[in-house]
Every structure is written in C-alpha cells, then in structure tokens.
C-alpha positions in Angstrom: 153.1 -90.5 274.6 150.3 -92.9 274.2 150.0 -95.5 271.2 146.9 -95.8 269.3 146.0 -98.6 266.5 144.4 -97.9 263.1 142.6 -100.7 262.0 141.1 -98.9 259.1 141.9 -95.9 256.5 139.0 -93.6 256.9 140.2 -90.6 254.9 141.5 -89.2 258.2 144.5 -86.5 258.3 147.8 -88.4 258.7 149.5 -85.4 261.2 147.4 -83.2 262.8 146.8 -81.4 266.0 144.0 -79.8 268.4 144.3 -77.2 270.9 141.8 -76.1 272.7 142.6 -72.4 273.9 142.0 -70.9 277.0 143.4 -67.5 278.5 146.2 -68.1 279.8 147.1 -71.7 277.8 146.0 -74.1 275.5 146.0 -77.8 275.8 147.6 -79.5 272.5 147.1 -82.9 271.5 149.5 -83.9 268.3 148.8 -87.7 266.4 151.2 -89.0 264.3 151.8 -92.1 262.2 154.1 -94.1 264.1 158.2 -94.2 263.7 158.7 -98.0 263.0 154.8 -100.1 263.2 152.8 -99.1 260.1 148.8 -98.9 261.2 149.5 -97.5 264.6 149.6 -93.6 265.4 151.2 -92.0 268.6 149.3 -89.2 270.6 150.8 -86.9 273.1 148.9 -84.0 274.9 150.6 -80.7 276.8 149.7 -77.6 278.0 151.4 -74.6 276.5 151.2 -70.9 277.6 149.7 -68.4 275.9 152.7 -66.1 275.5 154.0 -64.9 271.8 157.7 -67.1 272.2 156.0 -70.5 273.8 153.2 -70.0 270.1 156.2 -69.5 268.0 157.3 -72.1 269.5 154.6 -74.5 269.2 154.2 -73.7 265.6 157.7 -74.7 264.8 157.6 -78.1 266.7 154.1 -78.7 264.5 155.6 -78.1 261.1 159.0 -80.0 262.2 156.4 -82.7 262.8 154.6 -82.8 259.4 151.2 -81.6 260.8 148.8 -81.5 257.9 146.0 -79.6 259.8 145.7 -77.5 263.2 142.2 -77.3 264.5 141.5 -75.2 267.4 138.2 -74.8 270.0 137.8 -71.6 272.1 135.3 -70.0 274.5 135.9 -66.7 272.6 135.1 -65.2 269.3 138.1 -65.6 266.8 138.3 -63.7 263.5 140.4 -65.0 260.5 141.2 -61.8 258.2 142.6 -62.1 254.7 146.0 -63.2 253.6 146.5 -64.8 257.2 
C-alpha cells in the first residue's frame, strides 16, 4: 500500500477506484483517506481475474471500503442499459 499526501481539498472523491479492464483481468487501484493521519490518502493497486466470483468479489471489498465512485477504462465497447 502506498501513502499519498493531500495538501489541498480540490472537490476530489474521498473513496474511489479505477480499473482498467482487459480480457482476462483488470488492474484496480483503490484511494482512501487514511486510518489515523487526516490529509493523507492510501493507494493500493491489484490485478483481479475476470471471472464472475473474483467481480463479486471485488465489488464487495469496494463497498466494505466506502468507495464513492468506480470508474473503469477498456479497449472494448461497453453498454450501460436501464435500471443497471
């Protein structure tokens, strides 16, 4: 896990993630305010497969984490229907 300082509030999300998805994978990063030092944020990256338990998965540990926002980047083309 790597430590970052905020010296400044910019209006950025407080808990969020990125994944960039891939075929087989998808590499997550997920910042976080930090436990105990108030202006610093933690950042960890890790791959994750692309199968249905290891995303069920993933999702889980995000919301037991607070994430306010997931934002994703793909190679592919990515529809969001209604109601999901």
């Amino acid at each position: 896990m790597e430590e970052l300082r905020e010296d400044h509030d910019d209006g950025t999300v407080a808990r969020v993630a990125a994944i960039d998805i891939a075929k087989a994978s998808g590499m997550v990063c997920l910042r976080v305010p930090h436990d105990t030092i108030e202006g610093r944020r933690v950042q960890k990256v890790w791959t994750v497969a692309s199968t249905t338990n290891t995303i069920l998965e993933l999702g889980d540990r995000l919301v037991c984490q607070g994430v306010e926002r997931v934002v994703m980047e793909a190679t592919g083309s990515y529809v969001r229907r209604e109601g999901a």
